[in-house]
PDB file of N, CA, C and O in Angstrom:
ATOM      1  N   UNK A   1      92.808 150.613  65.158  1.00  0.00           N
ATOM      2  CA  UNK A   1      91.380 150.483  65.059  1.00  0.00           C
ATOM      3  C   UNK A   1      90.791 149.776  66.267  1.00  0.00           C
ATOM      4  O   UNK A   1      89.625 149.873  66.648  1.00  0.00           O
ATOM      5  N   UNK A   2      91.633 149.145  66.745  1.00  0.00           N
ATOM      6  CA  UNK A   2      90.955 148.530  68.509  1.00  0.00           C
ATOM      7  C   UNK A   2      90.308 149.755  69.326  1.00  0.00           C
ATOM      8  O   UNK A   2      89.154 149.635  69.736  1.00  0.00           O
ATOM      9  N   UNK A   3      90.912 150.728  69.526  1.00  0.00           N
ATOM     10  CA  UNK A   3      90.538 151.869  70.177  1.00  0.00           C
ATOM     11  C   UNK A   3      89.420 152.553  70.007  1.00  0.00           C
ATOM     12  O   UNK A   3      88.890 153.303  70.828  1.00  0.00           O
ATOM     13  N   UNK A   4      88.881 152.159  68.396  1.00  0.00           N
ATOM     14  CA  UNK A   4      87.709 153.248  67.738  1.00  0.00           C
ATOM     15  C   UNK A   4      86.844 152.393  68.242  1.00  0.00           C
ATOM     16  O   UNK A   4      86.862 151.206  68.567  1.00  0.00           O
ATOM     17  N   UNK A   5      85.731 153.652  68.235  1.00  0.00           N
ATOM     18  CA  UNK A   5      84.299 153.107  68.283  1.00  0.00           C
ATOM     19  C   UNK A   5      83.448 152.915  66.832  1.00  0.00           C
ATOM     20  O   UNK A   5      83.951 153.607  65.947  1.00  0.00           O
ATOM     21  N   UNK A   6      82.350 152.184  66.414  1.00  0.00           N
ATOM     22  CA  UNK A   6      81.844 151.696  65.494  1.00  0.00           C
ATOM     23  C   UNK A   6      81.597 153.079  64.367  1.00  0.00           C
ATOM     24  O   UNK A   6      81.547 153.068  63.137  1.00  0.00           O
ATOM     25  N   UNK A   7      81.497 154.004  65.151  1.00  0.00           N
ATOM     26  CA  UNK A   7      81.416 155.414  63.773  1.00  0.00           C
ATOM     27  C   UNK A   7      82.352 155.511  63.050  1.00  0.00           C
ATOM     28  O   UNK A   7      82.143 155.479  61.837  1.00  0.00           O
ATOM     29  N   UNK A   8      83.822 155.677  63.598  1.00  0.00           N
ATOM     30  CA  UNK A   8      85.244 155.569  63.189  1.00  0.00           C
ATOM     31  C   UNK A   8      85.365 154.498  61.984  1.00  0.00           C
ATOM     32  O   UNK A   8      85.854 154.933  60.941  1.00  0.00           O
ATOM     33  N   UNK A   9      85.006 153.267  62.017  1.00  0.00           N
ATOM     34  CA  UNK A   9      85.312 151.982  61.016  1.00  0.00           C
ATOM     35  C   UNK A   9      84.037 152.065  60.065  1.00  0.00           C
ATOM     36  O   UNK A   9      83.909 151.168  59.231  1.00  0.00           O
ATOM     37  N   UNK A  10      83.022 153.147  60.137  1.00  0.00           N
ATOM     38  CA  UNK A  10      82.505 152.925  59.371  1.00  0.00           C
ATOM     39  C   UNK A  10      82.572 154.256  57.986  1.00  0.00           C
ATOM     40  O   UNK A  10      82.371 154.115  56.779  1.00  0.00           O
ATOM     41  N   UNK A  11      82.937 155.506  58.782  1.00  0.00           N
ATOM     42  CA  UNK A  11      84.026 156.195  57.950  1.00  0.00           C
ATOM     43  C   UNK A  11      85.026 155.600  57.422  1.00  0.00           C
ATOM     44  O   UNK A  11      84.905 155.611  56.197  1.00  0.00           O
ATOM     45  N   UNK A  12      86.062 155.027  57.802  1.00  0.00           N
ATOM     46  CA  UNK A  12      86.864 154.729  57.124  1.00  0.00           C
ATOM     47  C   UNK A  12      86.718 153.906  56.443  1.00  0.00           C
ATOM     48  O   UNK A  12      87.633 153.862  55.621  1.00  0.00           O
ATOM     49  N   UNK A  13      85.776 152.921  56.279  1.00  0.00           N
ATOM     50  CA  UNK A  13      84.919 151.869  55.659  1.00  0.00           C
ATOM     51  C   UNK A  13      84.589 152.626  53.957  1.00  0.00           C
ATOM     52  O   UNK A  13      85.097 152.306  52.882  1.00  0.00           O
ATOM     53  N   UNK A  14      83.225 154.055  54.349  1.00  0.00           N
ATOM     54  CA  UNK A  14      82.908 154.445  53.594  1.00  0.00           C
ATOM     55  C   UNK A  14      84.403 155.449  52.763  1.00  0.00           C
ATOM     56  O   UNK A  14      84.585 155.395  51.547  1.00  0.00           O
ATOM     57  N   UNK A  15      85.051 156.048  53.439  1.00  0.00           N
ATOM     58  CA  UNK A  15      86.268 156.592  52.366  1.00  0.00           C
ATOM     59  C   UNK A  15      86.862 155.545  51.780  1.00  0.00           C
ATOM     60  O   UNK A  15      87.352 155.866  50.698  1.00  0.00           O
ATOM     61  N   UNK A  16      87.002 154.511  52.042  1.00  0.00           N
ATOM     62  CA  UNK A  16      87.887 153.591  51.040  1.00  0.00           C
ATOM     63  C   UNK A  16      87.043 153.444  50.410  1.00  0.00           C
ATOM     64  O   UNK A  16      87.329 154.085  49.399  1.00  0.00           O
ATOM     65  N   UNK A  17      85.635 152.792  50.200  1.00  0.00           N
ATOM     66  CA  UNK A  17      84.681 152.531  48.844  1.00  0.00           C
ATOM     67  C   UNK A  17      84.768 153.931  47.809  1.00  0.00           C
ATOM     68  O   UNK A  17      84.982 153.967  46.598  1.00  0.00           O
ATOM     69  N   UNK A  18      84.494 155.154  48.861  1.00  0.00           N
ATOM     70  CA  UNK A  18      84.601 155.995  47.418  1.00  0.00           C
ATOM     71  C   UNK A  18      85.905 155.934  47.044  1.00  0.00           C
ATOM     72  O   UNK A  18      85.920 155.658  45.844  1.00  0.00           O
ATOM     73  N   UNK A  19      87.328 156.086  47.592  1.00  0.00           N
ATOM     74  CA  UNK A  19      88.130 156.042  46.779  1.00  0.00           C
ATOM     75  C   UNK A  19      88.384 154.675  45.551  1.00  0.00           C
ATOM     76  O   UNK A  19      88.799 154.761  44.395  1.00  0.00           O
ATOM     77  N   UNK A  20      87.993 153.566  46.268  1.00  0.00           N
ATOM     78  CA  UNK A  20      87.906 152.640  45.090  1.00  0.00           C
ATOM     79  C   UNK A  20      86.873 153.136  44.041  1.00  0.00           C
ATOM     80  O   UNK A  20      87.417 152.855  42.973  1.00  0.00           O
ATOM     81  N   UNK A  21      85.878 153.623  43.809  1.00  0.00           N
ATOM     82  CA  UNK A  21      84.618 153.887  43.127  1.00  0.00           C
ATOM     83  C   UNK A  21      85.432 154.987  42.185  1.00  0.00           C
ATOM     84  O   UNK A  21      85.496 154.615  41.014  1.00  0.00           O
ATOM     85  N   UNK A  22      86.073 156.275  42.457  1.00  0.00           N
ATOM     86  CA  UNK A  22      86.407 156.827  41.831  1.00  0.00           C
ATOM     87  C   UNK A  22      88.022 156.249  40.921  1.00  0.00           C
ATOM     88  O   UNK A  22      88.234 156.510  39.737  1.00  0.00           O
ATOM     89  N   UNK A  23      88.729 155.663  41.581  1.00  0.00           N
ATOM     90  CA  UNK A  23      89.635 155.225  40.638  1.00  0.00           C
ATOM     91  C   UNK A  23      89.411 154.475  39.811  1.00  0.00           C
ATOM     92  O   UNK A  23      89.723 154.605  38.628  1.00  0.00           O
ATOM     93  N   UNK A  24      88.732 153.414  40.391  1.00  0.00           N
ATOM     94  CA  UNK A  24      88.010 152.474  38.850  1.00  0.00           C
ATOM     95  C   UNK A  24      87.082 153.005  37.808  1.00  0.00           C
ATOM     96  O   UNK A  24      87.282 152.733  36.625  1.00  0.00           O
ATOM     97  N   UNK A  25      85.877 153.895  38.259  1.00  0.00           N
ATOM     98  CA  UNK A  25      85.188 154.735  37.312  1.00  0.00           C
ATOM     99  C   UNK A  25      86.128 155.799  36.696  1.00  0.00           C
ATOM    100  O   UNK A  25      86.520 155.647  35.539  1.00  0.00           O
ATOM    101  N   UNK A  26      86.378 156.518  37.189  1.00  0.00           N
ATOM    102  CA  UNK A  26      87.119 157.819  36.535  1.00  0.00           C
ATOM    103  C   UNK A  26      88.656 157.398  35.981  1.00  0.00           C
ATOM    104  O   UNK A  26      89.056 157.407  34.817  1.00  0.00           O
ATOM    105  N   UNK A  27      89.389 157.022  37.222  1.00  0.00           N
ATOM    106  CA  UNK A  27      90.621 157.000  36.609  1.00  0.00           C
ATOM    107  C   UNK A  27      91.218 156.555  35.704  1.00  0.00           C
ATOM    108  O   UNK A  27      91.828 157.216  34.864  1.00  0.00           O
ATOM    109  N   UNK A  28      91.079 154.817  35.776  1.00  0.00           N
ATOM    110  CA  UNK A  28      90.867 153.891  35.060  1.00  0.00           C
ATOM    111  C   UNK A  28      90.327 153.691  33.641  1.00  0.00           C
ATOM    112  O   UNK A  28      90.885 152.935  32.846  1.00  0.00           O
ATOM    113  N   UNK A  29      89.327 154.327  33.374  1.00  0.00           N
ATOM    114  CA  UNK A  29      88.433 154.624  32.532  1.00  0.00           C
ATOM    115  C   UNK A  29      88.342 155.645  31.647  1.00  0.00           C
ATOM    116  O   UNK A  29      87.696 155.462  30.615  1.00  0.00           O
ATOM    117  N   UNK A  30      89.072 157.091  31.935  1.00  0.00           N
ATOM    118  CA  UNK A  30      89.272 158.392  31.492  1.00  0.00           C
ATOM    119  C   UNK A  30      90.633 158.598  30.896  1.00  0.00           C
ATOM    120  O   UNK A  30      91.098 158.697  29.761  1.00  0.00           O
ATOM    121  N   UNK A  31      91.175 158.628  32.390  1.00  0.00           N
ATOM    122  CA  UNK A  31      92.771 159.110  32.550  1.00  0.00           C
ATOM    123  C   UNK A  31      93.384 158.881  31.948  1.00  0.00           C
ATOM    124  O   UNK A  31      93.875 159.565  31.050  1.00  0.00           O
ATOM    125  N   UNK A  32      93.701 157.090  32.436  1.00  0.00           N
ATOM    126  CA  UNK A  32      94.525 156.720  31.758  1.00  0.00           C
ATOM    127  C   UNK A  32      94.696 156.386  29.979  1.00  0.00           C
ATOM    128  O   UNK A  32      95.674 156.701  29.302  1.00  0.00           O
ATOM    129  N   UNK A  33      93.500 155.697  29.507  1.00  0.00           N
ATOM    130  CA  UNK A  33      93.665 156.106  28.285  1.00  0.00           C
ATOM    131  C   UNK A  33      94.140 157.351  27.572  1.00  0.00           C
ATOM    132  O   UNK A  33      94.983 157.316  26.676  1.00  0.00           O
ATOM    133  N   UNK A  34      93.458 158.645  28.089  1.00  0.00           N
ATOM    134  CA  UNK A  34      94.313 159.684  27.763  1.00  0.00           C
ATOM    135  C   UNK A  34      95.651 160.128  28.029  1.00  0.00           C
ATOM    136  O   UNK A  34      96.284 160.900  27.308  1.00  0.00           O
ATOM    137  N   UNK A  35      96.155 159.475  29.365  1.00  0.00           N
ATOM    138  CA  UNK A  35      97.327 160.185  28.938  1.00  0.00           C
ATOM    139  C   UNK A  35      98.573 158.884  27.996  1.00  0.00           C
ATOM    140  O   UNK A  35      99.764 159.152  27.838  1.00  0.00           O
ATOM    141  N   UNK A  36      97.948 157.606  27.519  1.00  0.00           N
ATOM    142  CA  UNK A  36      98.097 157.046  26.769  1.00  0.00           C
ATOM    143  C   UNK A  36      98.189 157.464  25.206  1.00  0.00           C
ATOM    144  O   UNK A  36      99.145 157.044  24.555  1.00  0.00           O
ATOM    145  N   UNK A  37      97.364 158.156  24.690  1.00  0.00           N
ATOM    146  CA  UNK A  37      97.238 158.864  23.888  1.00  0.00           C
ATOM    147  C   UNK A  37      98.010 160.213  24.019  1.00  0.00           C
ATOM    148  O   UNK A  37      98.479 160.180  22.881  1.00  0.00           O
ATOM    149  N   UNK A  38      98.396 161.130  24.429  1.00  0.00           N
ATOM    150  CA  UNK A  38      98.962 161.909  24.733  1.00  0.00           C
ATOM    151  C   UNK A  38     100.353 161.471  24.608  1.00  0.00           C
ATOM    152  O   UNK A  38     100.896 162.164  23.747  1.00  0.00           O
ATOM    153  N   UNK A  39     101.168 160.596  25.116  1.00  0.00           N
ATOM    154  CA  UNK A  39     102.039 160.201  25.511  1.00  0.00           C
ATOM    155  C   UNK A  39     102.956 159.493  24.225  1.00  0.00           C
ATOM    156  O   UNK A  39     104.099 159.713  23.826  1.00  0.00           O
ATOM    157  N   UNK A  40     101.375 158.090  23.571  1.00  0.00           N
ATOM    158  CA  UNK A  40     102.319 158.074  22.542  1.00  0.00           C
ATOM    159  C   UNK A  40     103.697 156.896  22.902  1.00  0.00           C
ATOM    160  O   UNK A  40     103.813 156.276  23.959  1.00  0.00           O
ATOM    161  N   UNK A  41     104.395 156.838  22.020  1.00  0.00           N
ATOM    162  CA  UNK A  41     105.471 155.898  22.551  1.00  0.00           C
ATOM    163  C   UNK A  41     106.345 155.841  23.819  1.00  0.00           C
ATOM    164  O   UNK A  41     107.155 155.064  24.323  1.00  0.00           O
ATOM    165  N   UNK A  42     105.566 157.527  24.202  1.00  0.00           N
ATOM    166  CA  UNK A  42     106.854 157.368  25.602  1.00  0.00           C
ATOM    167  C   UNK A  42     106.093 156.994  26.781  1.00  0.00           C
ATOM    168  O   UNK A  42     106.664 156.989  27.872  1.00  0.00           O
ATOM    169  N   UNK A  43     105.003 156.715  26.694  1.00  0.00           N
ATOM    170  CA  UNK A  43     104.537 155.599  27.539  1.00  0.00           C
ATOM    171  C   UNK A  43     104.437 154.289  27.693  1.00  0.00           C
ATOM    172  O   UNK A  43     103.982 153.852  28.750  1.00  0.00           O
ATOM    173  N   UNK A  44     104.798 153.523  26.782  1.00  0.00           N
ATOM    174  CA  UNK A  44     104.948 152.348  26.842  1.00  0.00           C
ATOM    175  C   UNK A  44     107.071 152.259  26.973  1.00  0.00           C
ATOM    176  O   UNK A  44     107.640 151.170  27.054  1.00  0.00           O
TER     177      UNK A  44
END
C-alpha cells in the first residue's frame, strides 16, 4: 500500500466495509441460524 495512490486505499477501504456489512447483516443473521437448524445435532 506505500506504492498506491489515495483512490487505491479508498477502494480497498470501501470493499472491506461492505464485506463486513454483509457478513454481519446477512450471514450472521440468516445463515447461520439456518444451517443450525438444518443441521441439528451434527452441528454442534
Amino acid at each position: 500500500m506505500l506504492a498506491s495512490d489515495l483512490r487505491t486505499i479508498g477502494q480497498v477501504g470501501s470493499t472491506v466495509c461492505i464485506g463486513l456489512l454483509l457478513d454481519t447483516l446477512i450471514v450472521r443473521s440468516f445463515i447461520v441460524p439456518s444451517l443450525v437448524r438444518i443441521y441439528g445435532p451434527w452441528f454442534w
